[in-house]
C-alpha positions in Angstrom: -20.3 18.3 0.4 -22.4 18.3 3.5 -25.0 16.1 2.0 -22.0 13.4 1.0 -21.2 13.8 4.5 -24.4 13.2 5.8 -24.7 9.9 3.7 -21.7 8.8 5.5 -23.3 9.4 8.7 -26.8 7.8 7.7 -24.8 4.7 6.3 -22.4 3.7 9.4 -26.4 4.0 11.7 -28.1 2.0 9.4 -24.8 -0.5 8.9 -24.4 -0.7 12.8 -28.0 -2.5 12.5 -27.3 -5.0 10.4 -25.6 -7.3 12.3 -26.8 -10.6 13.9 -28.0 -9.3 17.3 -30.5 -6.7 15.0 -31.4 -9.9 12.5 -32.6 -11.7 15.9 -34.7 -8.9 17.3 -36.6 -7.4 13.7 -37.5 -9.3 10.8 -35.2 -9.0 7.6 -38.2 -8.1 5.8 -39.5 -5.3 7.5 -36.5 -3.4 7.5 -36.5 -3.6 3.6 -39.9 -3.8 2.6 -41.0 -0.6 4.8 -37.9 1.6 6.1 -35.2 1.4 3.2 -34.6 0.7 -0.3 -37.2 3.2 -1.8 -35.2 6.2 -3.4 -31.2 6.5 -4.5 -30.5 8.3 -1.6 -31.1 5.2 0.3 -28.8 3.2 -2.2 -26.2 6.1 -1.7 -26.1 6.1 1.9 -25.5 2.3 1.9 -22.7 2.6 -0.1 -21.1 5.5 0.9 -20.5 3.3 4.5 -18.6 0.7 1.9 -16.2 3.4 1.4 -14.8 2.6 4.9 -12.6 -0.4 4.2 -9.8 2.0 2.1 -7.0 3.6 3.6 -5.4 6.0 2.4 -3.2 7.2 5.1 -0.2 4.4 3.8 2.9 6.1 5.2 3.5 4.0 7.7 2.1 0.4 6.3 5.3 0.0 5.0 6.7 -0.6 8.3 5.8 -4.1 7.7 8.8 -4.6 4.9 12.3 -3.9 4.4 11.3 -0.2 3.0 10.9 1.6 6.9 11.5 0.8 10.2 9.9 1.6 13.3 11.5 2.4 16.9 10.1 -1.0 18.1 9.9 -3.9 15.6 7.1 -5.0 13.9 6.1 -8.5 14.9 5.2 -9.7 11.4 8.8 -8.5 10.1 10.5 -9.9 12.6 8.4 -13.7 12.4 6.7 -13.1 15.8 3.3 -12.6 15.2 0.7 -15.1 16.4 -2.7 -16.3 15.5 -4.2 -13.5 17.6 -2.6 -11.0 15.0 -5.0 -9.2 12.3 -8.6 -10.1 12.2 -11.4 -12.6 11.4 -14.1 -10.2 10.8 -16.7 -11.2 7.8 -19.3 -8.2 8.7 -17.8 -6.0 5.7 -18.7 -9.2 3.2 -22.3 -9.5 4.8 -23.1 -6.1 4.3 -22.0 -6.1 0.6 -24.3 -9.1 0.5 -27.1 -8.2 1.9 -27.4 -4.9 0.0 -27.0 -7.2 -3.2 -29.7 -9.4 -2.2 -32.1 -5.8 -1.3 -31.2 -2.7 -3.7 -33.5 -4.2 -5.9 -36.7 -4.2 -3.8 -38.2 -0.8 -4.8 -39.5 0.1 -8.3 -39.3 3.8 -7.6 -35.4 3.6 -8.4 -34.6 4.0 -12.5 -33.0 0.5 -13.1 -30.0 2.1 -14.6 -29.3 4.1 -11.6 -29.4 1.5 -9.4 -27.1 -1.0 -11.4 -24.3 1.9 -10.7 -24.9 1.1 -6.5 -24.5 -2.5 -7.6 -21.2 -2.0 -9.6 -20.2 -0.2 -6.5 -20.6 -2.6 -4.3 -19.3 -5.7 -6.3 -16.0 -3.4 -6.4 -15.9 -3.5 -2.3 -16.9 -6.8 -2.3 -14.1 -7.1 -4.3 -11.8 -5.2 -2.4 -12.5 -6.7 0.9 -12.7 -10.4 -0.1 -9.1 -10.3 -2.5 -7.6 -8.9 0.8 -8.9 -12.0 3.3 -7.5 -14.3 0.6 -4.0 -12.5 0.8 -4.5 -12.7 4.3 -5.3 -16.8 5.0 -5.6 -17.7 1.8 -8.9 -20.4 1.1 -11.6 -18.5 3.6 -14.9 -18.7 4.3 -16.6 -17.2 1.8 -20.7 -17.1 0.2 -22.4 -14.4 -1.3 -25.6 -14.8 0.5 -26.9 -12.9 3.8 -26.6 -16.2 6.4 -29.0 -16.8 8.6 -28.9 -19.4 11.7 -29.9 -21.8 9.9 -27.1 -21.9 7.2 -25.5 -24.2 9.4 -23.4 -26.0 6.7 -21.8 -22.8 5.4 -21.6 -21.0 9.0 -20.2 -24.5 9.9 -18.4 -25.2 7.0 -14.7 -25.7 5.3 -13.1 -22.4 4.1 -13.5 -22.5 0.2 -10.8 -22.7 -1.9 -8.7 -19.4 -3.1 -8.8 -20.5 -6.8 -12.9 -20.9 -6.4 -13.3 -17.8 -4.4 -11.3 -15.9 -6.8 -13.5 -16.7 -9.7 -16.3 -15.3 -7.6 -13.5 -11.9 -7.1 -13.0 -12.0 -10.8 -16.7 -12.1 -11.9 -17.5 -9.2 -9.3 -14.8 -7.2 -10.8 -15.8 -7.5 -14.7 -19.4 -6.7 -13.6 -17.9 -3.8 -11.9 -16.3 -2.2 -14.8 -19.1 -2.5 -17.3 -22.1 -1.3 -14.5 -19.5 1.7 -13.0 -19.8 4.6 -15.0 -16.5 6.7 -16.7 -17.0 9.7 -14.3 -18.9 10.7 -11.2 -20.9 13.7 -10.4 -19.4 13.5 -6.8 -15.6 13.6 -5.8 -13.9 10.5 -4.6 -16.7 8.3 -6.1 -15.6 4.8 -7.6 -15.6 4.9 -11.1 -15.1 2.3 -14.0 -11.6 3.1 -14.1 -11.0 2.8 -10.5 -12.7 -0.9 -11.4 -10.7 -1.5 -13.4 -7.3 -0.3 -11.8 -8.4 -2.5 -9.0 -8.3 -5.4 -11.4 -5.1 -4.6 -12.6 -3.7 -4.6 -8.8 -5.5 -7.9 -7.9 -4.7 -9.9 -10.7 -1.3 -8.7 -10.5 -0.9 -10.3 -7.3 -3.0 -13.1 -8.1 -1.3 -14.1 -10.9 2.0 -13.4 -9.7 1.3 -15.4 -5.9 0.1 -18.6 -8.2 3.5 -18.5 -9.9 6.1 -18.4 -7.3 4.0 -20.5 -5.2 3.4 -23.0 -7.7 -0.2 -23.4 -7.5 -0.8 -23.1 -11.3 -2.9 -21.2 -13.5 -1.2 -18.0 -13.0 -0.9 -17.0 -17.0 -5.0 -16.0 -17.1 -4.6 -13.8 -14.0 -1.4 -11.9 -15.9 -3.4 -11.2 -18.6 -6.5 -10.1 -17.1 -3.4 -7.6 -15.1 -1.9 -6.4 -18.3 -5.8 -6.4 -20.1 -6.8 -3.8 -17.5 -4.2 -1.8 -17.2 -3.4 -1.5 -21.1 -7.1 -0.5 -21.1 -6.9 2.3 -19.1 -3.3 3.4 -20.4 -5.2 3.8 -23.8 -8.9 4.6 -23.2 -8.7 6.4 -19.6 -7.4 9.9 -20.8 -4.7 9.7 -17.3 -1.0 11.2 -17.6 2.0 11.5 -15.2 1.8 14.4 -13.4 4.3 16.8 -14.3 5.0 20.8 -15.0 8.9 20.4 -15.8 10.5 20.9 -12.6 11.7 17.7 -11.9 13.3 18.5 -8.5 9.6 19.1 -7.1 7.1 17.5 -8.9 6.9 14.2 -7.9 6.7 15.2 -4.6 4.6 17.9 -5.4 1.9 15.2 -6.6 1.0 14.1 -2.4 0.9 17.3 -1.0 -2.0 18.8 -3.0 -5.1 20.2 -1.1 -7.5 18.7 -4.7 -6.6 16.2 -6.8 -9.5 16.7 -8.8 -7.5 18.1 -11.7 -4.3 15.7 -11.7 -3.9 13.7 -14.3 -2.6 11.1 -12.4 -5.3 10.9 -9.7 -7.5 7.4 -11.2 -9.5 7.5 -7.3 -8.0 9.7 -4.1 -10.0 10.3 -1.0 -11.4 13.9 -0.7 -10.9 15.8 2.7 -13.0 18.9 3.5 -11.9 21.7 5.9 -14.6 21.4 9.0 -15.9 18.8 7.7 -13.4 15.9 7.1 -10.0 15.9 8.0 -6.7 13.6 8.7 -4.0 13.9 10.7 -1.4 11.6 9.7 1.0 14.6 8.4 0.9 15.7 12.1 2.1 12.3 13.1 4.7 12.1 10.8 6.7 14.8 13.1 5.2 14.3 16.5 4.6 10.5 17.0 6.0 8.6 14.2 9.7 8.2 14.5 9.9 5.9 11.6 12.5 6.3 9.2 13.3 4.5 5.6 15.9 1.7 5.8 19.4 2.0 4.3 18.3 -1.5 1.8 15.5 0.8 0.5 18.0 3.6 0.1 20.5 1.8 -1.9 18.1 0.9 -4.7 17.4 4.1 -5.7 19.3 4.4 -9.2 21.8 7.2 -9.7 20.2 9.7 -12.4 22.1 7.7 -15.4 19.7 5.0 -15.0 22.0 2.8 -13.4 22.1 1.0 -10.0 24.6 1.9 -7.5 27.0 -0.4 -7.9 26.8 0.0 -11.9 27.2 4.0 -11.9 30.3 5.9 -11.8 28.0 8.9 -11.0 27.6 7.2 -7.3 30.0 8.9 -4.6 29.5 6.7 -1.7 28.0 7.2 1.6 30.5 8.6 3.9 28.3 11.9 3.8 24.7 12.1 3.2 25.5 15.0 0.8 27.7 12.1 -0.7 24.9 9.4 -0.8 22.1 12.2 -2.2 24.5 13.3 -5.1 23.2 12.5 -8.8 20.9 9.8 -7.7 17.2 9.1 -8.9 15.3 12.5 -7.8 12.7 10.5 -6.2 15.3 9.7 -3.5 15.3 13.6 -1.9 11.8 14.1 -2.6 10.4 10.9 -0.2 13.8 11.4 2.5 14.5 14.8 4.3 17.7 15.6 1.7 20.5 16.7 3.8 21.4 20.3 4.6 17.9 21.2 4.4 15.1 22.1 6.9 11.6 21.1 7.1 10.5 20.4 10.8 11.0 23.7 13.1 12.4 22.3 16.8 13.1 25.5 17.9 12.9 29.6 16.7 16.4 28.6 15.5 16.6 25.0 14.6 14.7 23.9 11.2 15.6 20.0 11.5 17.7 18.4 8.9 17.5 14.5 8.6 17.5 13.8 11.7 17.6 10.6 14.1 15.6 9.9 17.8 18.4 10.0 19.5 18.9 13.9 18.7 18.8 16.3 21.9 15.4 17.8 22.4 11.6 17.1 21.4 10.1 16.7 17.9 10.7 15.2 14.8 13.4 12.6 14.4 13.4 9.1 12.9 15.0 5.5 13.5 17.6 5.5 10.7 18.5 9.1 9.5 16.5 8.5 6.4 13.5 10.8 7.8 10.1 11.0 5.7 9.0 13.9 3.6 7.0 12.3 0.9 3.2 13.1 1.6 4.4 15.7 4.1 2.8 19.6 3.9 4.5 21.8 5.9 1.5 23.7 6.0 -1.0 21.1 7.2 1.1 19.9 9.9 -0.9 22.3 12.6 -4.2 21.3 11.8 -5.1 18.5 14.2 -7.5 15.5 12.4 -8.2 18.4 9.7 -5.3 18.1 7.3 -7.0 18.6 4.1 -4.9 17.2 1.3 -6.3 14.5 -0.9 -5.2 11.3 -0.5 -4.4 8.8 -3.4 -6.5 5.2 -3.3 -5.5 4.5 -6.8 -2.9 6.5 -9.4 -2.1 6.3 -12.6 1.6 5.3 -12.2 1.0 2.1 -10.0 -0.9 1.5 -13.4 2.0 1.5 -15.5 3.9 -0.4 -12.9 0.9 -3.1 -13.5 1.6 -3.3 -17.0 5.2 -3.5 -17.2 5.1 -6.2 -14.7 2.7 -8.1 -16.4 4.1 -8.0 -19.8 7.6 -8.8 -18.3 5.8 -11.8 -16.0 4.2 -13.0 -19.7 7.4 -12.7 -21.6 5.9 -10.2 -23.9 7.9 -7.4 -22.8 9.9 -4.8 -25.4 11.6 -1.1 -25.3 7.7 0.0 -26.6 6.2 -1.4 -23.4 9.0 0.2 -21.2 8.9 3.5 -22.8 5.2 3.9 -21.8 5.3 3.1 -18.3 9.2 2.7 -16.6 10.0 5.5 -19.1 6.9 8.0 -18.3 7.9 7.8 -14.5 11.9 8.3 -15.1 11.2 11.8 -17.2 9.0 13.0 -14.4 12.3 13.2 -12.2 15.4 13.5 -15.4 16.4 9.9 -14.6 17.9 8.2 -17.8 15.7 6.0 -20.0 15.7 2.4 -19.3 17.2 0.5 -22.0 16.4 -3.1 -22.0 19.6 -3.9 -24.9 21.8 -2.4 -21.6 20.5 -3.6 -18.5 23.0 -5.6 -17.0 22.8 -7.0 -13.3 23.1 -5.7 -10.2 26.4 -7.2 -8.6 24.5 -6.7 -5.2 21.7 -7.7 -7.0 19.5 -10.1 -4.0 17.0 -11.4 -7.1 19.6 -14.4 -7.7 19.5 -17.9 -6.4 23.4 -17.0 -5.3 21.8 -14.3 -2.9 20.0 -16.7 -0.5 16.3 -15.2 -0.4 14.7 -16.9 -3.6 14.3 -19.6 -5.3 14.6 -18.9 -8.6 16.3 -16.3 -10.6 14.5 -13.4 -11.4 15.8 -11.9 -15.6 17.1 -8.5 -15.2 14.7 -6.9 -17.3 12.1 -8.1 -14.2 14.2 -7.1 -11.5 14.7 -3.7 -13.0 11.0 -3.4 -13.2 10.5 -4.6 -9.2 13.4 -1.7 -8.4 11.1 0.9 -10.3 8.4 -0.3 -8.6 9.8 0.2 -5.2 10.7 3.7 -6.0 8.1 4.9 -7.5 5.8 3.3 -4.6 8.0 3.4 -1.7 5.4 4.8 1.6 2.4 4.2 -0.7 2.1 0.1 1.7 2.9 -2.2 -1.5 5.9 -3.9 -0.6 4.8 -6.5 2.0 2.2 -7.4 -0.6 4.8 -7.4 -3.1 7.4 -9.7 -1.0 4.6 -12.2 -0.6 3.5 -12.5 -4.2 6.9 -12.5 -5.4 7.3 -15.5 -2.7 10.8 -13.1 -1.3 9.6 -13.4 2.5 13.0 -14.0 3.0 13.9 -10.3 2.2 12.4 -9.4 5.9 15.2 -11.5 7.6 17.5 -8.7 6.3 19.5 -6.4 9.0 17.4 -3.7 9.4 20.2 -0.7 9.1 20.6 3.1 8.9 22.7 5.5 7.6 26.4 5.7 8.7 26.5 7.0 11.9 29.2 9.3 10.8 27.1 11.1 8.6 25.6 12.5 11.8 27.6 12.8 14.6 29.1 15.8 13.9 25.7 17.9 12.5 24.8 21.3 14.5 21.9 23.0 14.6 21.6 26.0 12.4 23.0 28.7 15.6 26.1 25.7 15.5 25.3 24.0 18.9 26.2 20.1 18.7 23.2 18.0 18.2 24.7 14.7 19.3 27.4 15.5 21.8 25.6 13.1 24.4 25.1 9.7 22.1 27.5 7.1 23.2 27.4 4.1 20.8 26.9 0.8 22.4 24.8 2.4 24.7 22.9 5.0 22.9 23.1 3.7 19.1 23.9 0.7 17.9 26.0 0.0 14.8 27.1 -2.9 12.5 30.7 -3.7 12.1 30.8 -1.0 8.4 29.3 1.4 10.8 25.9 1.6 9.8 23.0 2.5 12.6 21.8 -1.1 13.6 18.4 -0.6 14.6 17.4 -4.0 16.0 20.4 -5.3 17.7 19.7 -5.6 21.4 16.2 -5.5 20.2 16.3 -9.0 18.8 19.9 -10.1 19.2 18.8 -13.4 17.5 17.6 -11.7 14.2 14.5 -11.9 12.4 13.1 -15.1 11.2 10.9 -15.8 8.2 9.7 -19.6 7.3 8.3 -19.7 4.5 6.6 -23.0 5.4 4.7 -20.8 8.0 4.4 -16.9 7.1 3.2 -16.8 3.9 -0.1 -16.6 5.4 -1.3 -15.6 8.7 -2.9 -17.5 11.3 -6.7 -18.5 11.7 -7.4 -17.5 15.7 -8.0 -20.2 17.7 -11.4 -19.3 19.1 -13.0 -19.4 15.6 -11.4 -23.2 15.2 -12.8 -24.1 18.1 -16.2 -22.7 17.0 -15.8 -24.5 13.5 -13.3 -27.6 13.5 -14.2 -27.3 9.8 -11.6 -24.4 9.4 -8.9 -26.3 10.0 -5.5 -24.4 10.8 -3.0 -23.0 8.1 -0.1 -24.7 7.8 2.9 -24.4 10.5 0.5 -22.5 12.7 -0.9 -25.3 14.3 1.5 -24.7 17.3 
């Protein structure tokens, strides 16, 4: 493991060249010809700095949705970002370029061997370019190393998505059939991995180009389902599961290896000393975020049925109330009540908790308090937390599939049994039951609602609810609102739990915990009584036009540089 860390190393100071300050001072040529390219170590240290552009720490990327909520509001939810926000950085692409136009210099490397580095690299080049085109949508985009002199591309208009995304697709199917089934080294890309990141792009792809209208979409939802059906039957991946349904789905994020679970398709491998995170450390000391009461209510109650559907549901005057006989996913991502994770003091293991509580430590902003990911254990290890982190598992898979099937009209019970299905037995949720789905009455997937445009079927909207579940703090559902063209979802109140539900909680000794919080001053609530997180915050609401914010803005520096760019619409201002 010290050698793959060493690649690393050798990869980010030989990447830190390759810019256009180094391409003016030493030839292009020399640097190939005579210091690189000559052996597969030189291949594998390239592409081990490619690994960069995945996160894996994706707790808190849902802070950008309707899922969490931070202290302070996120500019993007809340329709106040500018065109300074995000980034217009195209080094990533050039580097995947220029090692495409290179690793085949030397003769010494087995041609086989170095086809792998090249199905590597198409999958970041890939990765990187499908998340520019979410991003701003047509972008700049070649597959050749640019030199000053490529003034009409450097120069040039941004190409369009549909043309760029042939390029995305072509790099993807090259991908999978170059990639090989299994790595000798942990956390390696592999052809599944290829072809799971099909599944998710094509998803989306397919998906945006329907609700947007842009046409087309029906190829990209099969090349979703095509992918994703292939690794359901040939990739030899499960659910992970060992019958105790009140632990093992969360149980799945807090193992130190996921070399052995079934469900792990690609993870990112920490090593004590060696590489280490510490975003479970943040999740009690510095992140106060907390899950929002919308996310909350659409976890099902364990008969399979929505809220408002099952007589199982007992309200939520109490949070013992509100966590009674629901989906088992709901106490295994939220701190369930009456029991202790975070230690405040020798006497206080915190409960859910909010910021406003009296002392330091872990709190968050709506009494819906985090625990999925969290290791008790590895919370003391600063930047050396050692549990593996998922980049790609086998139940967003599933999701895939059921999605696309549902999105092509193709969907039946045999489809449903083998993904939604597969997910509800990990946790003793009833079966889902297309013949008996019947709709939400607080269903927000109408036209009646207000946030879309067209109705969504119920089998589909049941599929979107599993989907939020079963990915909830894993950073899908701002991707998933835009895709599914439901920006308007954001403009939602951002609320809590009931504020009841806490005010009377002691600590374990019985000392009050909230004796000093004076609402209107200390808390704020809507008129039901629900924590109101935003409402001197932005006393105007939230605003989402979706004439505007389906894309972000090009900055205005690189428009001035190019006039060629020209602005997305409604940013022009």
């Amino acid at each position: 493991m010290k050698k793959y860390i060493s690649y690393i190393i050798a990869a980010v100071l030989f990447l830190s060249a390759c810019n256009d300050d180094f391409l003016e001072r030493y030839p292009l040529d020399k640097l190939t010809n005579e210091t690189f390219w000559q052996s597969e170590n030189d291949l594998k240290a390239f592409t081990a700095g490619l690994y960069t552009e995945f996160d894996a720490e994706t707790v808190w990327d849902d802070d950008r949705s309707d899922n969490q909520a931070e202290a302070a509001y996120d500019e993007v939810v809340a329709g106040q970002h500018t065109v300074s926000t995000g980034t217009w950085s195209w080094s990533y692409l050039r580097k995947c370029n220029y090692f495409l136009e290179n690793y085949n210099n030397s003769d010494a490397v087995r041609e086989d061997v170095k086809n792998i580095y090249k199905g590597e690299v198409l999958f970041f080049r890939a990765l990187f370019t499908y998340g520019r085109i979410k991003r701003y949508g047509d972008i700049p985009f070649t597959t050749k190393v640019l030199t000053n002199e490529d003034t009409d591309v450097l120069y040039g208009k941004r190409v369009p998505r549909a043309d760029v995304m042939k390029q995305v697709l072509a790099d993807l199917n090259e991908a999978v059939k170059l990639i090989p089934e299994q790595r000798a080294m942990e956390g390696n890309v592999t052809k599944w991995a290829a072809l799971a990141l099909k599944s998710r792009i094509c998803l989306h792809e397919g998906t945006f180009r329907k609700y947007h209208q842009l046409g087309n979409e029906t190829e990209m939802l099969q090349h979703a389902a095509s992918a994703a059906k292939k690794i359901i039957d040939e990739g030899g991946f499960d659910i992970y599961k060992t019958g105790k349904p009140d632990e093992d789905y969360r149980n799945l994020f807090t193992q130190l290896s996921l070399k052995d679970n079934p469900e792990a398709i690609l993870y990112k491998k920490y090593v004590k000393d060696e590489l280490g995170h510490n975003f479970i450390r943040y999740m009690v000391e510095s992140h106060k975020d907390g899950l929002t009461k919308d996310m909350v209510n659409d976890y099902v109650c364990n008969d399979g049925l929505p809220i408002r559907l099952s007589p199982k549901y007992k309200g939520d005057n109490t949070l013992v109330d509100e966590f009674t006989d629901r989906d088992l996913r709901l106490e295994q991502t939220i701190v369930p009540p009456g029991v202790g994770f975070f230690t405040e003091v020798d006497d206080d293991e915190v409960v859910p908790r909010l910021t406003q509580a009296k002392g330091a430590g872990s709190g968050c902003t709506t009494g819906y308090h985090i625990i999925k990911m969290y290791d008790n254990d590895e919370v003391a290890k600063y930047d050396q937390a050692e549990t593996d982190l998922f980049l790609f598992r086998y139940a967003e898979v599933l999701l895939n599939y059921a999605e696309a099937k549902a999105e092509l009209e193709e969907i039946d019970q045999g489809i449903i049994n083998i993904t939604i299905n597969k997910l509800r037995e990990r946790v003793a949720t009833a079966p889902m039951v297309i013949a008996n789905l019947q709709r939400d009455p607080d269903s927000d997937m109408t036209v009646a609602a207000g946030y879309l445009d067209n109705e969504v079927p119920v089998v589909l909207e049941e599929i979107r609810r599993e989907r939020r579940m079963e990915l909830a703090c894993e950073g899908f559902r701002y991707d998933d609102l835009m895709r599914w063209r439901a920006g308007k979802f954001l403009i939602k109140k951002t609320l809590g739990a009931k504020w009841d539900a806490f005010k009377d909680l002691t600590t374990v000794s019985g000392s009050p915990i909230y004796d000093h919080v004076v609402v209107g001053k200390d808390i704020y609530l809507d008129e039901n009584g629900y924590i109101d997180l935003y409402q001197t915050q932005l006393p105007d609401g939230k605003i989402f036009d979706p004439n505007k914010h389906y894309y972000f803005g090009i900055p205005l520096g690189e428009i001035a540089l190019n006039p060629n760019l020209e602005q997305n619409p409604g940013w022009d201002n």
